[in-house]
C-alpha positions, 0 to 999 in steps of 0.5 A: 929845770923845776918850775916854781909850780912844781916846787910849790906844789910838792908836799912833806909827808911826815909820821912821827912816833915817840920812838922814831921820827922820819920824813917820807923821801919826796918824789923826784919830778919825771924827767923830760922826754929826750925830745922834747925841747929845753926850757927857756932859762928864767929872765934876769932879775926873776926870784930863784925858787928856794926851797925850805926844810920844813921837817925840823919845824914838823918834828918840834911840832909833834913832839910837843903835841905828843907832850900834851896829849901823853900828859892828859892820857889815861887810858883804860885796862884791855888792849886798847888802838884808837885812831883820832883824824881831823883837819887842822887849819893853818892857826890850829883849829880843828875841824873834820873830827873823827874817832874810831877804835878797834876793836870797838872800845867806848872807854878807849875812845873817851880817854883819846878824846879827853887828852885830844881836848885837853891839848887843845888849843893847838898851836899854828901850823908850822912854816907856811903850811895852809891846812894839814890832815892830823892823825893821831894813833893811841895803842895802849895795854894795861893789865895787872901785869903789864902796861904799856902805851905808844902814841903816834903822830902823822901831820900831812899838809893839804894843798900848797906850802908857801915856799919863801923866795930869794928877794 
């Protein structure tokens, strides 16, 4: 039997890419020992626990945010990866921004940040997700005969997801 502690307390990891979209499976709780005693049902009256689906919610969520910044990108010639992480808060603010690229591309990192700031302000956090880790990883080629980019979307929600229960 799960607790209401251990439901609240599981996390969605979700990545998404503009290729594919995929929710990380969430760990099983470990199973009692055989001897350890059962536990005691819930009284009568007391709220089941539900449990809430919040991946349909995280995948509109980044497929719009990869809207905003694919249209406000202009990335620069060469062979460009450029990671941006932060923090986002539970109405979309930022904070904890960092910018890093590889190899070391001053111009790749301007334009990542550009789009960053353009699509901003962003929009709450989807569900009751508190605060979420956001990275963001811009991949670009551009050349005289080639060009092509991807940009992907991780969101990780941080501390405990208010999960609704039965009235």
């Amino acid at each position: 039997m799960f607790t209401r502690e251990a439901l609240l307390s599981s996390l969605v990891v979700l990545s998404f890419s503009t290729a594919q979209a995929y929710a990380a499976p969430a760990k099983k709780a470990a199973a009692p020992a055989k001897a350890a005693p059962a536990a005691a049902p819930m009284a009568p009256g007391m709220p089941m626990p539900k449990t809430q689906n919040l991946t349909p919610q995280y995948n509109a969520y980044a497929t719009q945010l990869r809207g905003k910044l694919n249209t406000n990108w202009n990335y620069p010639d060469g062979k460009n990866h450029v990671t941006i992480q932060c923090v986002l808060s539970a109405d979309g603010v930022v904070s904890d921004f960092q910018i890093s690229s590889s190899p070391k591309s001053a111009a790749a990192e301007e334009a990542a940040n550009q789009a960053f700031n353009q699509a901003q302000p962003l929009d709450s956090l989807p569900g009751n997700t508190p605060s979420a880790r956001l990275t963001l990883t811009f991949d670009s080629t551009s050349s005289q005969h080639e060009s092509s980019s991807n940009l992907k979307t991780h969101l990780e929600p941080l501390g405990k997801v208010a999960v609704p229960v039965n009235p």
